[in-house]
GUDORO-926050 format. One record per residue: x, y, z of N, C-alpha, C in turn; residue in one letter. Coordinates in steps of 0.1 Angstrom, whole numbers, plus 5000, padded with zeros to 4 digits. Atoms other than C-alpha are relative to their C-alpha. Layout:
N
XYZXYZXYZa ...
This chain:
255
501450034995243727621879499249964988x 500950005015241127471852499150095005x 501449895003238527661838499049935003x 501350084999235227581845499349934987x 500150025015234027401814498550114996x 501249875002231327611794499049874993x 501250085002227927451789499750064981x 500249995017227227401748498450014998x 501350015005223927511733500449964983x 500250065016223127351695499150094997x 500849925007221327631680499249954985x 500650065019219227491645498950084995x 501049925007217227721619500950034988x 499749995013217427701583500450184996x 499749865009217428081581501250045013x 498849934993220928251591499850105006x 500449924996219328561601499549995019x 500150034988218028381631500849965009x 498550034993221028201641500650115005x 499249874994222928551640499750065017x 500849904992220328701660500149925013x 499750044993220328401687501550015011x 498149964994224428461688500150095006x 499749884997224128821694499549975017x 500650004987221728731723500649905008x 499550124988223528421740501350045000x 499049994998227228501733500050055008x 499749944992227728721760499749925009x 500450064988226428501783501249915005x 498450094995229628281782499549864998x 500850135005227427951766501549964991x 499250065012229727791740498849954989x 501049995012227327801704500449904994x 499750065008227227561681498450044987x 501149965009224827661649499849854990x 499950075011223427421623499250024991x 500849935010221427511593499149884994x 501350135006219127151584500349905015x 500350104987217926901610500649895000x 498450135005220626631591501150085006x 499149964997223026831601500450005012x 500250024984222026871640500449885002x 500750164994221326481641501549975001x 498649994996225326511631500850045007x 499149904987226526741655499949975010x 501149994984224426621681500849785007x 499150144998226326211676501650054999x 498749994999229526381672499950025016x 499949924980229526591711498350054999x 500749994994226326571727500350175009x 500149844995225326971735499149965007x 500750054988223727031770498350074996x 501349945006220827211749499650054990x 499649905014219427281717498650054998x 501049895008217227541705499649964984x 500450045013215427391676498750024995x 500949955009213427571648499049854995x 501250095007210027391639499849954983x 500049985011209727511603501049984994x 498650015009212727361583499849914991x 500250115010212627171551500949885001x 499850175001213426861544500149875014x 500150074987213326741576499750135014x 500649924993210926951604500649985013x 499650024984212227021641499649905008x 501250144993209126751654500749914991x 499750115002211026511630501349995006x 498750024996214426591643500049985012x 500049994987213226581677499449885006x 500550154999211426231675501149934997x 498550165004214926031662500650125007x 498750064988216926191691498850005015x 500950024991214026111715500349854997x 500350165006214225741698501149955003x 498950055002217925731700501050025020x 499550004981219025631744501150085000x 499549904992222025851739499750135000x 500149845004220526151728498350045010x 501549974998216826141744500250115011x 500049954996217726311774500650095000x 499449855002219426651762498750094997x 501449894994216626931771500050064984x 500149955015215227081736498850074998x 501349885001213227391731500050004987x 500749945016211327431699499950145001x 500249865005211327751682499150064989x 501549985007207927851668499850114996x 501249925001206128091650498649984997x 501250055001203127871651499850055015x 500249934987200827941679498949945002x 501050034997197827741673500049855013x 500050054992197227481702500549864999x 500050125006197527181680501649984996x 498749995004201027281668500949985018x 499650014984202127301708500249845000x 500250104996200626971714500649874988x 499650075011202426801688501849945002x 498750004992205726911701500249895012x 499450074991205126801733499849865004x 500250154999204026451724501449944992x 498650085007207126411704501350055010x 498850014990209026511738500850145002x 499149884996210226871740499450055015x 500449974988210827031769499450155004x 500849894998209727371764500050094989x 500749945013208527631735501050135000x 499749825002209927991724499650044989x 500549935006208028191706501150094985x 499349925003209228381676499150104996x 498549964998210228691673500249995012x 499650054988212328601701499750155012x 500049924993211928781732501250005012x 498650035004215328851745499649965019x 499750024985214428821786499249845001x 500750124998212228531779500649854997x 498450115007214928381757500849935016x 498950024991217628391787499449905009x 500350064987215528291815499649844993x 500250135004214227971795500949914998x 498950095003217527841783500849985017x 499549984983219027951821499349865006x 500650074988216127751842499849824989x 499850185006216827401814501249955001x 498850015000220327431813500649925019x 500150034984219927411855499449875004x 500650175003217527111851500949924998x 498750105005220126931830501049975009x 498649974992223027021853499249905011x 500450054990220726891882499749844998x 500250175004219526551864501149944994x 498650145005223626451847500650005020x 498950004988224626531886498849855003x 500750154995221726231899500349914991x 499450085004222526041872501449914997x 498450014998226426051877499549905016x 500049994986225626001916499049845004x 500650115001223225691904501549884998x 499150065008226325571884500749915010x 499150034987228525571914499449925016x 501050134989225825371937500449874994x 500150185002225825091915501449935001x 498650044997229825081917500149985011x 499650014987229825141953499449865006x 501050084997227124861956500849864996x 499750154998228724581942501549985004x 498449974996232224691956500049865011x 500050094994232924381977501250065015x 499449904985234824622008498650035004x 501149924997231724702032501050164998x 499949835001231125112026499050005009x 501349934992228625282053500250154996x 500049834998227525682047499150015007x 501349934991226125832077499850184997x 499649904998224926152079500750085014x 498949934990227026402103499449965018x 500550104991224526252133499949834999x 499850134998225525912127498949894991x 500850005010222525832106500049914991x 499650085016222825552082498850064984x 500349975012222125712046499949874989x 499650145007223225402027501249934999x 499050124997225125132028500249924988x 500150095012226624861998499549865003x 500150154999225724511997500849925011x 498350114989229324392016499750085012x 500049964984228624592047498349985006x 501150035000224924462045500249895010x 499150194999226524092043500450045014x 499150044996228824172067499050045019x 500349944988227224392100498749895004x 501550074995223624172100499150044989x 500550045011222224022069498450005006x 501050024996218424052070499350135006x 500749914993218024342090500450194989x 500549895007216824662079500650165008x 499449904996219224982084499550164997x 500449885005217025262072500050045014x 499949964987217425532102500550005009x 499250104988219525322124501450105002x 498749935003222225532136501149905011x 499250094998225225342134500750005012x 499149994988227425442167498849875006x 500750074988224125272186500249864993x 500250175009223924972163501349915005x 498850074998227524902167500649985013x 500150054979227424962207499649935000x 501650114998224324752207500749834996x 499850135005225924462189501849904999x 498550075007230024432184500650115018x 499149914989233024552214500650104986x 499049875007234324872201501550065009x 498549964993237924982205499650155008x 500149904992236925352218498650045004x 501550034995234425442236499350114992x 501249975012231125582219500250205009x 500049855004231825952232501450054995x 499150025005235025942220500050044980x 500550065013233325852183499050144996x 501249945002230126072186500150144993x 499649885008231826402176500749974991x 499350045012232826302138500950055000x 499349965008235026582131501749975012x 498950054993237426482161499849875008x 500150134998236826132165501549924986x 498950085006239625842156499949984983x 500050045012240425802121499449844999x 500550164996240225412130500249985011x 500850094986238825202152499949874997x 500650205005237824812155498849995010x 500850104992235024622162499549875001x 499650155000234824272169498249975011x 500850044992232024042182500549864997x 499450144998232423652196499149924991x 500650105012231423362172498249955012x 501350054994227823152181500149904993x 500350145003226722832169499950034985x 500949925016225023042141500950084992x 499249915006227523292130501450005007x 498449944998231523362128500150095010x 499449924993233423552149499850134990x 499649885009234023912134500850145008x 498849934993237024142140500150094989x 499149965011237524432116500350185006x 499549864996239324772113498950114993x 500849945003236825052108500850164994x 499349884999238325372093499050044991x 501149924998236325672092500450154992x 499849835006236526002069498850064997x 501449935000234626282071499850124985x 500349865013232926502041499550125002x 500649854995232426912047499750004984x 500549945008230727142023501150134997x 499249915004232427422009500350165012x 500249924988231127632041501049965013x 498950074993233627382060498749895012x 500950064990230127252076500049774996x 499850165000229926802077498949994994x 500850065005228226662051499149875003x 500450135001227826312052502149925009x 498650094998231026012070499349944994x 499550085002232225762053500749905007x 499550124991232925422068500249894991x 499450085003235125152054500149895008x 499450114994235324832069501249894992x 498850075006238524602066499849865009x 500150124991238024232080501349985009x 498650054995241224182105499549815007x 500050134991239723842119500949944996x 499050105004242223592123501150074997x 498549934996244923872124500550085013x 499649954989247124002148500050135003x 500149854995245824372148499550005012x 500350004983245824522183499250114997x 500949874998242624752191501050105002x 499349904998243325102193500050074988x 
């Protein structure tokens, strides 16, 4: 079985004392630590493996936390990794300084050990929640220029979204927000089974066909529809999946 992977914090402060004290308080949690002791050093750690958060001290010579936190704000692969400053400034000006150079939230020192957890906890969750949409973006724009129509409905038939080729292909022009497909596809093409048959996803045909006759204006169209369905971990129906396959001009027999 894999392990779950462990989410990396980049801990940074010139003084060791505070690193220690960080470790004492996060290790247990089951984080994976990475320490670094100058803001050159982070900027290195941080282009080798991108950590999902780092805790970075304000006060550090030769290079300040607000400087180290402006060049990976500046730099597209590092801007969005969540980055708490570690302050024992307090005046308003020092705040606002931070959060014009882009952090995402403050901690006080001396650290406060329940304030600590819960802060790194509710960024770390953030993160987790904005690489999952951005993963989930990723895989739109693939599914999008995939040249096989894709349809996802939800578990009421529902069109969620659709790619480009099943745009092209079902009726170019027209606008599928809401539209739930079983009606669409009654409404417009012969379907091999009939629509109560279909309406219950989780025991409805793997595949199906539907075909409509040519016109002056448009082709014939004949294709094979095959249908998988997605549960949740509760075994409840997420979202179907619909694949179209063009059979026009072949000898597939409905059914």
């Amino acid at each position: 079985m894999d392990s779950v992977k462990k989410q990396t914090l980049l801990c940074v402060d010139d003084d060791k004392k505070n690193l220690e004290l960080l470790e004492a308080l996060l290790s247990p949690l089951g984080y994976e630590l990475q320490f670094s002791e100058s803001g050159a050093e982070a900027l290195k750690r941080v282009a080798e493996k991108a950590p999902d958060l780092i805790l970075l001290d304000i006060m550090m010579p030769a290079m300040s936390g607000i400087e180290v936190l402006a060049k990976l704000r500046s730099n597209e692969k590092t801007r969005s990794i969540p980055v708490v400053l570690v302050t024992a400034l307090h005046a308003p000006e020092d705040k606002a300084r931070g959060l014009k150079a882009g952090c995402d939230d403050f901690i006080s020192k001396p650290f406060d050990e329940s304030e600590l957890i819960a802060r790194v906890r509710s960024l770390l969750k953030i993160s987790s929640y904005r690489d999952s949409l951005d993963e989930k973006e990723k895989l739109w724009n693939i599914i999008h220029g995939m040249s096989q129509p894709l349809i996802v409905c939800r578990p009421d038939w529902v069109i969620t979204n659709l790619n480009q080729a099943a745009h092209r292909y079902l009726m170019p022009g027209t606008e599928f927000e809401n539209v739930n497909f079983l009606d669409f596809i009654f409404d417009h093409y012969t379907v091999s089974v009939p629509w109560n048959e279909l309406n219950d996803c989780t025991s409805a045909p793997k595949k199906f066909q539907i075909e409509k006759k040519g016109t002056e204006r448009s082709a014939s169209q004949h294709a094979e529809v095959n249908l998988e369905v997605f549960e949740n971990s509760a075994h409840e129906v997420v979202s179907i999946v619909l694949t179209l396959r063009d059979i026009a001009g072949s000898a597939g027999k409905k059914g």
